[in-house]
C-alpha positions as CSV (number, residue, x, y, z in Angstrom):
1,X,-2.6,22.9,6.0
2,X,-0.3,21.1,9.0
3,X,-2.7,17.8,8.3
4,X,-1.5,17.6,4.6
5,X,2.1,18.5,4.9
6,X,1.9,16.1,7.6
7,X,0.3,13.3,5.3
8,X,2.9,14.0,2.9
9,X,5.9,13.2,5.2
10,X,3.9,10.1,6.3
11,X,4.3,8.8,2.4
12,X,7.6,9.9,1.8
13,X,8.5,8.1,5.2
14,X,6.2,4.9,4.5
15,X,8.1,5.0,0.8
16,X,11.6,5.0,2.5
17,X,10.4,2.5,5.0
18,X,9.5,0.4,2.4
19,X,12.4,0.9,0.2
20,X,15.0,0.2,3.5
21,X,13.1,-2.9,5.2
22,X,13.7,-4.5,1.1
23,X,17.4,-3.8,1.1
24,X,17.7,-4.9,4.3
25,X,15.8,-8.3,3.9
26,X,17.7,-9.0,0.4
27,X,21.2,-8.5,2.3
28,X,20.5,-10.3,5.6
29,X,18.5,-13.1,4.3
30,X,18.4,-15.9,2.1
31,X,15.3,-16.4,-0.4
32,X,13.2,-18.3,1.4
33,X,14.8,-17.9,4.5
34,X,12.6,-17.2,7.7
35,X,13.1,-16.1,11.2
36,X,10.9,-14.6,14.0
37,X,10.3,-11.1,14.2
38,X,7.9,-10.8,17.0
39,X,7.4,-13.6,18.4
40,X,4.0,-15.5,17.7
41,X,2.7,-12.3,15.8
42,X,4.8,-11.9,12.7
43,X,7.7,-13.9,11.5
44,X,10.4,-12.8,8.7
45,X,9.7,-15.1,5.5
46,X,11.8,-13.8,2.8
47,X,10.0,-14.1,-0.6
48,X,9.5,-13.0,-3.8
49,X,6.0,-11.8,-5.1
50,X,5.9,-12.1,-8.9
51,X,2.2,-11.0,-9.1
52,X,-0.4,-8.5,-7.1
53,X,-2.1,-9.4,-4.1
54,X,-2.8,-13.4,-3.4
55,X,-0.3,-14.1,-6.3
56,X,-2.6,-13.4,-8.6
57,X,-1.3,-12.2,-12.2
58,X,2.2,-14.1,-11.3
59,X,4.6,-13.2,-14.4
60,X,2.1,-10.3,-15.6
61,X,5.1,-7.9,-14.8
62,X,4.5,-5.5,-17.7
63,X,0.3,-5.5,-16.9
64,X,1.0,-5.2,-13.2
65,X,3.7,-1.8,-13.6
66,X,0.8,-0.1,-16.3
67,X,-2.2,-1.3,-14.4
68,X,0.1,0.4,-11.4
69,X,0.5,3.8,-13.7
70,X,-2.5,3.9,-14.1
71,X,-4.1,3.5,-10.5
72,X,-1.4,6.6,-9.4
73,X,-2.5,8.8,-12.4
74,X,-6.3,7.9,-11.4
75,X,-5.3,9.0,-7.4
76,X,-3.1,12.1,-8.6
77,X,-5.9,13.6,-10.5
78,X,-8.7,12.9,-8.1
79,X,-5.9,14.1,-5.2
80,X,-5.7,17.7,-7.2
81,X,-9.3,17.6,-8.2
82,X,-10.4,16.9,-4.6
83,X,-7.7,17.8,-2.1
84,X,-9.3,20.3,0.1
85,X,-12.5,18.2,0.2
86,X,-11.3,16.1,2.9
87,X,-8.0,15.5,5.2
88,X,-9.2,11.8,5.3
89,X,-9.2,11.5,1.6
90,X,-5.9,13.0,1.1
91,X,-4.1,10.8,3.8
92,X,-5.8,8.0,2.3
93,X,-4.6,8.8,-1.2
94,X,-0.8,9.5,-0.3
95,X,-0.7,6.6,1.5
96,X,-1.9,4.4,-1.6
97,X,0.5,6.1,-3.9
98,X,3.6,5.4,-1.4
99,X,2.7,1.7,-1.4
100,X,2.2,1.7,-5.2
101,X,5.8,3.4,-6.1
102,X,7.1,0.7,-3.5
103,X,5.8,-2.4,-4.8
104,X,6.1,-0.2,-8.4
105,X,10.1,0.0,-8.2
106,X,10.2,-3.5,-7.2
107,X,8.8,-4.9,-10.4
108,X,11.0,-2.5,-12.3
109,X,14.4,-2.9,-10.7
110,X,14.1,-6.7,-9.8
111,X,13.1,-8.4,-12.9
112,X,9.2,-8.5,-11.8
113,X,10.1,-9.3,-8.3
114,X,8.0,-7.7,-5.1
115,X,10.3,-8.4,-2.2
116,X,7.7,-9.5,0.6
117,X,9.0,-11.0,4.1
118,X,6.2,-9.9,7.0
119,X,4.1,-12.9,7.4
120,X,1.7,-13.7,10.1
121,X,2.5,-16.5,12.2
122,X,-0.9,-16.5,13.9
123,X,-2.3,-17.3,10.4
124,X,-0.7,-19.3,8.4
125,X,-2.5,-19.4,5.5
126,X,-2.4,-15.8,5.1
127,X,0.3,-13.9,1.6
128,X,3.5,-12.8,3.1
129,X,3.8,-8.9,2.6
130,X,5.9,-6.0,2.8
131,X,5.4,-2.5,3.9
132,X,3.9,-0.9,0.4
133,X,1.4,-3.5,1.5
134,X,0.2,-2.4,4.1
135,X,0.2,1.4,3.1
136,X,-1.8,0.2,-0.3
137,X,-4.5,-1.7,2.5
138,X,-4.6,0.9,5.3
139,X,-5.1,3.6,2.3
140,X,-7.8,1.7,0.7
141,X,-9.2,1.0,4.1
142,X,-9.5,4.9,4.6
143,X,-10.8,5.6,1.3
144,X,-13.6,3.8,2.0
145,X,-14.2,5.5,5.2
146,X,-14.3,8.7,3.7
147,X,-17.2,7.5,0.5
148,X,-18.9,5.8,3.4
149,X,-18.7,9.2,5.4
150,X,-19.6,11.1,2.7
151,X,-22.6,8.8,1.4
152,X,-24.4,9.7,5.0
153,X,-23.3,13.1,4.6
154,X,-25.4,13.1,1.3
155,X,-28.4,10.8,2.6
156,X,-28.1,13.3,6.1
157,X,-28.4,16.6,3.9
158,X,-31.1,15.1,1.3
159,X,-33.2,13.9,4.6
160,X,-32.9,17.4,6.0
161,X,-34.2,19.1,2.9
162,X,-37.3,17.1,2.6
Protein backbone atom coordinates (compact mmCIF):
# COMPACT_ATOMS: atom_id res chain seq x y z
CA UNK A 1 0.00 0.00 0.00
CA UNK A 2 3.15 2.49 1.17
CA UNK A 3 4.58 1.69 -2.69
CA UNK A 4 1.34 3.23 -4.24
CA UNK A 5 0.73 6.16 -2.00
CA UNK A 6 4.25 6.69 -2.53
CA UNK A 7 3.84 6.54 -6.47
CA UNK A 8 1.19 8.94 -6.10
CA UNK A 9 3.18 11.66 -4.31
CA UNK A 10 5.92 11.09 -6.94
CA UNK A 11 3.23 12.30 -9.73
CA UNK A 12 1.72 15.00 -7.92
CA UNK A 13 5.44 16.19 -7.20
CA UNK A 14 6.74 15.45 -10.88
CA UNK A 15 3.25 17.48 -11.92
CA UNK A 16 4.30 20.49 -9.62
CA UNK A 17 7.83 20.14 -10.76
CA UNK A 18 6.76 20.51 -14.02
CA UNK A 19 4.31 23.14 -13.63
CA UNK A 20 7.16 25.43 -11.44
CA UNK A 21 10.39 24.80 -13.72
CA UNK A 22 7.66 26.47 -16.78
CA UNK A 23 6.87 29.54 -14.74
CA UNK A 24 10.08 29.84 -13.88
CA UNK A 25 11.70 29.54 -17.48
CA UNK A 26 8.85 32.01 -18.94
CA UNK A 27 9.75 34.71 -16.22
CA UNK A 28 13.54 34.45 -16.18
CA UNK A 29 14.15 33.90 -19.78
CA UNK A 30 13.73 35.21 -23.08
CA UNK A 31 12.17 32.82 -25.98
CA UNK A 32 14.91 31.50 -27.34
CA UNK A 33 17.10 32.52 -24.80
CA UNK A 34 19.85 29.88 -23.58
CA UNK A 35 22.19 29.48 -20.77
CA UNK A 36 24.08 26.61 -19.05
CA UNK A 37 22.56 24.59 -16.57
CA UNK A 38 25.10 21.98 -15.81
CA UNK A 39 27.75 22.54 -17.44
CA UNK A 40 28.57 20.30 -20.61
CA UNK A 41 25.52 18.02 -19.64
CA UNK A 42 22.35 20.09 -20.12
CA UNK A 43 21.96 23.70 -21.08
CA UNK A 44 18.74 25.94 -20.59
CA UNK A 45 17.24 26.62 -24.17
CA UNK A 46 13.99 28.28 -23.74
CA UNK A 47 11.48 27.15 -26.49
CA UNK A 48 8.25 26.60 -27.39
CA UNK A 49 6.99 23.08 -28.58
CA UNK A 50 3.87 23.56 -30.82
CA UNK A 51 3.63 19.73 -31.57
CA UNK A 52 4.38 16.14 -29.71
CA UNK A 53 7.66 14.70 -29.49
CA UNK A 54 10.26 15.59 -32.46
CA UNK A 55 7.88 18.43 -33.42
CA UNK A 56 5.83 16.25 -35.02
CA UNK A 57 2.01 17.38 -35.38
CA UNK A 58 3.35 21.19 -35.01
CA UNK A 59 -0.08 23.39 -34.92
CA UNK A 60 -2.29 20.05 -34.39
CA UNK A 61 -3.12 21.76 -30.90
CA UNK A 62 -6.85 20.48 -30.79
CA UNK A 63 -5.62 16.62 -32.09
CA UNK A 64 -2.68 16.75 -29.62
CA UNK A 65 -5.01 17.83 -26.21
CA UNK A 66 -7.87 14.85 -27.49
CA UNK A 67 -5.31 12.33 -28.59
CA UNK A 68 -3.89 13.46 -24.84
CA UNK A 69 -7.56 12.71 -23.28
CA UNK A 70 -7.65 9.96 -24.61
CA UNK A 71 -4.10 8.33 -23.68
CA UNK A 72 -5.07 9.37 -19.66
CA UNK A 73 -8.67 7.79 -19.98
CA UNK A 74 -6.90 4.65 -21.69
CA UNK A 75 -4.11 4.65 -18.46
CA UNK A 76 -6.94 5.46 -15.76
CA UNK A 77 -8.95 2.53 -16.77
CA UNK A 78 -6.25 0.08 -17.22
CA UNK A 79 -4.73 1.80 -13.61
CA UNK A 80 -8.30 0.71 -11.87
CA UNK A 81 -8.62 -2.41 -13.86
CA UNK A 82 -5.08 -3.50 -12.99
CA UNK A 83 -3.75 -1.70 -10.01
CA UNK A 84 -2.90 -4.39 -7.57
CA UNK A 85 -1.33 -6.49 -10.42
CA UNK A 86 1.85 -4.83 -10.16
CA UNK A 87 3.68 -1.84 -8.18
CA UNK A 88 5.80 -1.41 -11.38
CA UNK A 89 2.77 -0.89 -13.49
CA UNK A 90 1.26 1.54 -11.31
CA UNK A 91 4.38 3.78 -10.90
CA UNK A 92 4.76 3.54 -14.53
CA UNK A 93 1.22 4.68 -15.16
CA UNK A 94 1.14 7.76 -12.63
CA UNK A 95 4.10 8.83 -13.86
CA UNK A 96 2.75 8.93 -17.62
CA UNK A 97 -0.38 10.70 -16.53
CA UNK A 98 1.71 13.51 -14.58
CA UNK A 99 3.70 14.21 -17.78
CA UNK A 100 0.49 14.15 -19.88
CA UNK A 101 -1.53 16.82 -17.62
CA UNK A 102 1.89 18.81 -17.75
CA UNK A 103 2.55 19.03 -21.35
CA UNK A 104 -1.74 18.80 -21.42
CA UNK A 105 -2.11 22.29 -19.50
CA UNK A 106 0.44 23.78 -21.62
CA UNK A 107 -1.33 23.41 -24.88
CA UNK A 108 -4.52 24.64 -23.09
CA UNK A 109 -3.32 27.64 -21.25
CA UNK A 110 -0.64 28.86 -23.81
CA UNK A 111 -2.29 28.95 -27.10
CA UNK A 112 -0.80 25.36 -28.17
CA UNK A 113 2.53 26.12 -26.66
CA UNK A 114 4.63 23.25 -24.63
CA UNK A 115 7.22 25.26 -22.82
CA UNK A 116 10.47 23.07 -23.21
CA UNK A 117 14.03 24.44 -22.09
CA UNK A 118 16.34 21.19 -20.88
CA UNK A 119 18.42 20.44 -23.90
CA UNK A 120 21.49 18.33 -24.05
CA UNK A 121 24.54 19.88 -24.77
CA UNK A 122 26.46 16.67 -25.28
CA UNK A 123 23.95 16.12 -28.22
CA UNK A 124 23.06 18.55 -30.12
CA UNK A 125 20.89 17.27 -32.42
CA UNK A 126 18.72 15.93 -29.83
CA UNK A 127 14.45 17.97 -29.06
CA UNK A 128 14.77 20.32 -26.13
CA UNK A 129 12.36 19.05 -23.34
CA UNK A 130 10.87 19.80 -20.20
CA UNK A 131 10.07 17.79 -17.13
CA UNK A 132 6.41 16.16 -18.30
CA UNK A 133 8.98 14.84 -20.76
CA UNK A 134 10.79 12.97 -19.04
CA UNK A 135 8.06 11.56 -16.70
CA UNK A 136 6.01 10.59 -20.11
CA UNK A 137 9.68 8.60 -21.26
CA UNK A 138 10.77 7.19 -17.90
CA UNK A 139 6.86 5.99 -17.52
CA UNK A 140 6.81 4.45 -20.86
CA UNK A 141 10.23 3.09 -20.25
CA UNK A 142 8.74 1.20 -17.14
CA UNK A 143 5.72 0.08 -18.86
CA UNK A 144 7.57 -1.83 -20.93
CA UNK A 145 9.52 -3.41 -18.25
CA UNK A 146 6.66 -4.65 -16.71
CA UNK A 147 4.89 -6.43 -20.37
CA UNK A 148 8.40 -7.54 -20.86
CA UNK A 149 8.39 -9.01 -17.23
CA UNK A 150 5.23 -10.33 -17.44
CA UNK A 151 5.70 -11.91 -21.08
CA UNK A 152 8.54 -14.37 -19.28
CA UNK A 153 6.30 -14.73 -16.43
CA UNK A 154 3.73 -16.23 -18.98
CA UNK A 155 6.37 -18.21 -21.25
CA UNK A 156 8.06 -19.28 -17.42
CA UNK A 157 4.58 -20.62 -16.17
CA UNK A 158 3.45 -22.24 -19.70
CA UNK A 159 7.08 -24.02 -19.80
CA UNK A 160 6.51 -25.23 -16.33
CA UNK A 161 3.14 -26.76 -17.16
CA UNK A 162 4.27 -28.82 -20.05
Amino acid sequence: MLSYILAILCGIFVLGADVVSKLYIIRNFALGETAPFINGLIDIVYIHNRGAAWGIFGGKTLFLILFTIAIMVFCIVFLVKNAKKSKLMFWAVILIISGGIGNMYDRIFREGNVVDFLHFEFWPDFPVFNIADCAVVVGGGLLVLYFVIDIFKDYKLKKAGK
